[in-house]
C-alpha positions as CSV (number, residue, x, y, z in Angstrom):
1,X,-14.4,-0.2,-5.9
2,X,-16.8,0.2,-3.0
3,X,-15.5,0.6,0.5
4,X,-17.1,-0.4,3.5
5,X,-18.4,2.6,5.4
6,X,-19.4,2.2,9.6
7,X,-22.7,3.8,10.2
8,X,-23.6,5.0,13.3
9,X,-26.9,4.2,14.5
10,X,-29.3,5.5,17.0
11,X,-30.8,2.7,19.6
12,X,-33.9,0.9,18.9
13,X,-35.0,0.8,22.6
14,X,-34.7,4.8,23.3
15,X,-36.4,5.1,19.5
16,X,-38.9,2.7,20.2
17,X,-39.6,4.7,24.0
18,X,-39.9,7.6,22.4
19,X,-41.9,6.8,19.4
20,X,-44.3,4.4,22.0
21,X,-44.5,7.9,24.4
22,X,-45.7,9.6,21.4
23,X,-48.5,7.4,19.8
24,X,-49.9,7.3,23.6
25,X,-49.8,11.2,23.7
26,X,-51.5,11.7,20.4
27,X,-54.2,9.0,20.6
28,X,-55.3,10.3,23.9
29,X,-55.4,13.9,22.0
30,X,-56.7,12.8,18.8
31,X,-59.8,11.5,21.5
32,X,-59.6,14.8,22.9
33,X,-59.9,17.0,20.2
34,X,-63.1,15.1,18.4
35,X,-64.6,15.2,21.6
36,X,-64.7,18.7,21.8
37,X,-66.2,18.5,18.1
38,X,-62.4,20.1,16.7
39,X,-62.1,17.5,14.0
40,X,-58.8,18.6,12.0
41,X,-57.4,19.1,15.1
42,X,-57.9,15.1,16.2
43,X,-57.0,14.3,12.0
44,X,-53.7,16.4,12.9
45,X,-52.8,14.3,15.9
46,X,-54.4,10.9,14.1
47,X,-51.6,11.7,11.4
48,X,-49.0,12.0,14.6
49,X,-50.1,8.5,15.2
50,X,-49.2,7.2,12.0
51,X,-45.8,9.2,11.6
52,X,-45.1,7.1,14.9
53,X,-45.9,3.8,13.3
54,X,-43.8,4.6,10.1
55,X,-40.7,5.4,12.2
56,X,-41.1,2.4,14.2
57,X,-40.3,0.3,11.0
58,X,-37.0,1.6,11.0
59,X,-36.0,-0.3,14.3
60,X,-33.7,-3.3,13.2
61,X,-31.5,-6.0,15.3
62,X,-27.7,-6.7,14.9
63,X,-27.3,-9.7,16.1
64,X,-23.3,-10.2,17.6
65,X,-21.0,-11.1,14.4
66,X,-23.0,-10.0,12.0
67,X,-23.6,-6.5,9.8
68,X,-26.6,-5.2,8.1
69,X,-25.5,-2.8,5.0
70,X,-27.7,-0.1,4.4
71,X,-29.1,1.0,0.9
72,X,-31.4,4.0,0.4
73,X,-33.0,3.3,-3.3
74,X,-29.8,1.6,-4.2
75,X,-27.5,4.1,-3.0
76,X,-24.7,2.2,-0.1
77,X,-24.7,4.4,2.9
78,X,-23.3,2.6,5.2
79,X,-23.0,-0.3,7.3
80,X,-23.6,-0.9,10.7
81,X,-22.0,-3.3,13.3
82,X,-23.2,-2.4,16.3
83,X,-25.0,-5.2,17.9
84,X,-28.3,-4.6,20.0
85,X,-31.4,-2.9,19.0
86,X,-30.7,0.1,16.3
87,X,-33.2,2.6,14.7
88,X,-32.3,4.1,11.3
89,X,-34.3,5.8,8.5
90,X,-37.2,3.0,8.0
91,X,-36.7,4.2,4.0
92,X,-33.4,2.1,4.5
93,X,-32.9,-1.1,3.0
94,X,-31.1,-3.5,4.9
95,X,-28.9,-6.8,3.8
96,X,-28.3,-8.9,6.2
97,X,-24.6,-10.3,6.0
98,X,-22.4,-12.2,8.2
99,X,-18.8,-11.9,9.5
100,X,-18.3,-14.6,11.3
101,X,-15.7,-17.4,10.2
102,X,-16.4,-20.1,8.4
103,X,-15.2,-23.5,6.9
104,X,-15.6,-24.3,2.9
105,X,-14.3,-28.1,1.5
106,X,-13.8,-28.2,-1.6
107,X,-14.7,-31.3,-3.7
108,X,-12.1,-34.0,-5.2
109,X,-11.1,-32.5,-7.8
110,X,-8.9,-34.4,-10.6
111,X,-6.0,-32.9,-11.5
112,X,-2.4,-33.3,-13.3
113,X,0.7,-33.0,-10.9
114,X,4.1,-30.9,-12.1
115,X,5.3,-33.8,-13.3
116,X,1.7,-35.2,-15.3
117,X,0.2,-37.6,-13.0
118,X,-3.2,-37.5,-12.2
119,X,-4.0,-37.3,-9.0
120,X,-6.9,-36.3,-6.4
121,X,-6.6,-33.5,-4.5
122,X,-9.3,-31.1,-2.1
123,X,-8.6,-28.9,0.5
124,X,-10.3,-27.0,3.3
125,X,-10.4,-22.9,3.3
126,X,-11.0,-21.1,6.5
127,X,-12.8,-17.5,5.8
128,X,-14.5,-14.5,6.6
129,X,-15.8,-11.1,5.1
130,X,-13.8,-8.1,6.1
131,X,-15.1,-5.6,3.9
132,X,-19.3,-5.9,3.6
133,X,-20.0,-3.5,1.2
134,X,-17.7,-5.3,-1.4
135,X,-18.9,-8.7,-1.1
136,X,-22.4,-7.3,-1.5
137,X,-21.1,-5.0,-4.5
138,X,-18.4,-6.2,-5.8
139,X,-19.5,-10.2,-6.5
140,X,-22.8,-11.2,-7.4
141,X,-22.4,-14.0,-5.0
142,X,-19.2,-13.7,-2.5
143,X,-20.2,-17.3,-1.1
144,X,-20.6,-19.0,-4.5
145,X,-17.2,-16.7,-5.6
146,X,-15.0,-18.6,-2.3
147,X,-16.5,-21.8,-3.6
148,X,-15.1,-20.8,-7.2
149,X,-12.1,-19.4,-6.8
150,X,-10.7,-21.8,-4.0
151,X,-11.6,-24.6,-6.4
152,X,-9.7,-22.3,-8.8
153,X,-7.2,-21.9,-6.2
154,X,-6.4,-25.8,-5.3
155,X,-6.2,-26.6,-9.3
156,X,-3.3,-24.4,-10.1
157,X,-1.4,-25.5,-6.9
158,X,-1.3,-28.5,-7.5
159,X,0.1,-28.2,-11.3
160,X,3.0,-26.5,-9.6
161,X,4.2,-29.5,-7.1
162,X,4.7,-33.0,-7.8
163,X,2.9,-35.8,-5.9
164,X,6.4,-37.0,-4.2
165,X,9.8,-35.5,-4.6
166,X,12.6,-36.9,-6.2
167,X,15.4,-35.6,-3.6
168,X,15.0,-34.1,-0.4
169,X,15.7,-30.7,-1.6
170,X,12.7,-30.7,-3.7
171,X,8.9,-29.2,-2.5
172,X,6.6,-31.6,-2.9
173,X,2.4,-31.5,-2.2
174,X,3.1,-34.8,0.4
175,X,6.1,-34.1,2.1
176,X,6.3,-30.2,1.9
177,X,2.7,-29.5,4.1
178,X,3.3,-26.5,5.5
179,X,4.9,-24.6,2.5
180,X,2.2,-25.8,0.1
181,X,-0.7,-24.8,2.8
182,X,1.1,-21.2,3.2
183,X,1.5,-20.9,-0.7
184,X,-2.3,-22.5,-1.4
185,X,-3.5,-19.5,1.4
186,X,-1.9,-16.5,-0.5
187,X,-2.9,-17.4,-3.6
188,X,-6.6,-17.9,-2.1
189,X,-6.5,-14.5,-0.6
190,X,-5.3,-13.0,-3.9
191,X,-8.1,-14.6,-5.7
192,X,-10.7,-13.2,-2.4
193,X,-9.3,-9.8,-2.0
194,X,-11.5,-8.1,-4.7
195,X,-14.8,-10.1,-2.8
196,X,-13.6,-8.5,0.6
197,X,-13.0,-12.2,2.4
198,X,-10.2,-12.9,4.2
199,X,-8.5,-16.1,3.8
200,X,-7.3,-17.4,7.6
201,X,-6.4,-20.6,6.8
202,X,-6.3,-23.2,3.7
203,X,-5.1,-26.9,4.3
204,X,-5.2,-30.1,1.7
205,X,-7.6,-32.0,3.0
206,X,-7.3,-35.0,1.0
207,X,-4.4,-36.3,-1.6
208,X,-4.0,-39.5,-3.4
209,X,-3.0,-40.5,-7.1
210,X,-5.8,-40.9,-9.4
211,X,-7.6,-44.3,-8.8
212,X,-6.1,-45.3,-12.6
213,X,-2.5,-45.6,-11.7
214,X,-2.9,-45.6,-7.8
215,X,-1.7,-49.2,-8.0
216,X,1.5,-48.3,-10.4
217,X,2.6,-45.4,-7.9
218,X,2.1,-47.7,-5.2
219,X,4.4,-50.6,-6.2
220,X,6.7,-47.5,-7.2
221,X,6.6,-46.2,-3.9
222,X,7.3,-49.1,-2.1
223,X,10.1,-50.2,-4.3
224,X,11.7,-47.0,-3.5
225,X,11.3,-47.4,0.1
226,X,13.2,-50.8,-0.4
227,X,15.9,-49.4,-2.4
228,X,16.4,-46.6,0.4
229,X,16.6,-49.2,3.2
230,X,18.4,-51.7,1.2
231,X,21.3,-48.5,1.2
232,X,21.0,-47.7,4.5
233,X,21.4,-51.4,5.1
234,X,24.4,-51.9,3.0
235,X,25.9,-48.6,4.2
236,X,25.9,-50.0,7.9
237,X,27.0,-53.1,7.2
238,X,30.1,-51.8,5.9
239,X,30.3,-49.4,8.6
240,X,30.5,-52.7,10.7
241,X,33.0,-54.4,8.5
242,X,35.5,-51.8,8.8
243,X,35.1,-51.8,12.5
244,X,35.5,-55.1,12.6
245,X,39.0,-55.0,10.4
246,X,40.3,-52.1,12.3
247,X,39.6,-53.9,15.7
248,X,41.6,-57.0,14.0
249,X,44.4,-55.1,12.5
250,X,45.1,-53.8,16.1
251,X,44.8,-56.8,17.5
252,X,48.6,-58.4,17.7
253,X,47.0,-62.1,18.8
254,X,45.1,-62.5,15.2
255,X,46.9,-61.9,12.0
256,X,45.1,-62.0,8.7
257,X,46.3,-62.3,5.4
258,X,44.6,-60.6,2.1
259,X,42.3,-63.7,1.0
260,X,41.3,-64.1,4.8
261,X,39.8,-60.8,5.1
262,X,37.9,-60.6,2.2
263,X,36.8,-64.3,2.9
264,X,35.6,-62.3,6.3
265,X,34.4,-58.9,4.7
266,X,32.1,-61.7,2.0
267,X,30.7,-63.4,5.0
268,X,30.0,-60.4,7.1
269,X,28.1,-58.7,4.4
270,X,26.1,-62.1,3.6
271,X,24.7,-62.0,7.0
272,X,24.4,-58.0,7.8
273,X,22.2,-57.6,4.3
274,X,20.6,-61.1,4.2
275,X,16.9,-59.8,4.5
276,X,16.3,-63.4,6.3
277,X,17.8,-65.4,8.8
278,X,21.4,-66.7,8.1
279,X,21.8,-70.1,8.6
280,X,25.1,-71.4,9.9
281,X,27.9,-73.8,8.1
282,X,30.9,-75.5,10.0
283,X,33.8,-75.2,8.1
284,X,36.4,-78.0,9.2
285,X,39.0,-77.3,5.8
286,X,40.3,-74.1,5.3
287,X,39.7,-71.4,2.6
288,X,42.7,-72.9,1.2
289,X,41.1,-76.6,0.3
């Protein structure tokens, strides 16, 4: 594989002095030497002039952030940083590549959870290139190759999670966020290394069951929700009933037989888990007629 290689450049505005200095010098003794009728002489210092024009081509800006990777007839010799004005060998090619950090979204892709339900899934991948002479050498395209493989990326994350968990002990892609963002980033940065990006961040961006049994999960997920409140409901209200038994049995001014607690314990449950308002009845019997 090609490594990146930092080449050192020369300043463009002491090249550009120089070279500026010397076109000057020679054009006034270019004029000089066909005045006095020495004709090679002023072709000499003519060529001088062009030489100075040539080498000026070589001067190049780096703009802060940003690399250019040098080529000479398709040999990599380097790549320089450096930000400013630079001069190097005008026979240089230069590739203009950035390094700055940036933001790819992938699209909604369509895909089949751990446990088979389709759902819709996309997520957002923070990058940059580290290594510029393997994204120009390595990949044919490293920006169409952190579209592909992040796609590639997202897809086989999600076949490895289900939608919701089924105990809490469980990883799932709604309730376990920050495991599933730190696994989706190294397997992003696995798929990147050989492109020389860097994966800083990856994040789902968007989840949801497929649009053909959204409804299903939905009625699923609320009856669920009921079924854990209706427990946590039930579990209270028999916290509360036990209280209230204890609180009587120490009591020495009450005294309840067997049939009137569990007369009590059914009516304390009827209104602790009614999921509406309990309306009242005067008893004016006993339990006994």
């Amino acid at each position: 594989m090609i490594r990146e290689r930092r080449r050192e450049t020369l300043s463009g505005w002491l090249v550009l002095g120089l070279l500026l200095g010397t076109l000057l010098w020679s054009t006034y003794a270019a004029v000089q030497a066909f005045a006095r009728g020495a004709g090679w002489t002023g072709i000499a210092w003519l060529s001088a002039d062009v030489a100075a024009v040539l080498l000026a081509c070589g001067v190049f800006v780096v703009n802060p952030n940003e690399a250019r990777v040098l080529q000479l007839f398709g040999d990599y010799r380097g790549t320089v940083h450096t930000p400013g004005l630079r001069w190097a060998n005008p026979l240089y090619t230069r590739r203009h590549i950035s390094v700055r950090v940036r933001n790819f979204e992938s699209g909604h892709l369509k895909v089949n959870d751990s446990d088979g339900n389709p759902i819709e899934i996309a997520a957002v991948v923070v990058w940059k290139v580290v290594d510029t002479a393997e994204a120009c050498f390595e990949v044919d395209s490293y920006e169409n190759y952190v579209k592909v493989q992040s796609e590639a990326a997202v897809r086989s994350l999600a076949t490895r999670y289900p939608y919701d968990a089924s105990d809490d002990h469980q990883k799932s892609l709604r309730g376990s966020t920050d495991a599933v963002a730190t696994d989706l980033k190294s397997e992003i940065q696995e798929r990147l290394s050989r492109a020389g990006v860097e994966a800083l961040e990856a994040r789902i961006s968007h989840l949801a069951y497929a649009p053909e049994i959204a409804a299903a999960m939905l009625r699923r997920q609320q009856a669920g929700a009921i079924i854990a409140a209706r427990q946590k409901i039930v579990e209270g209200a028999v916290g509360m009933v036990e209280m209230a038994l204890s609180h009587l049995s120490a009591s020495t001014q009450v005294q309840l037989d067997e049939d009137r607690k569990a007369a009590m314990v059914s009516n304390l449950l009827v209104v602790l888990c009614a999921d509406r308002e309990v309306q009242p009845v005067v008893n004016t019997g006993s339990i006994y007629q």
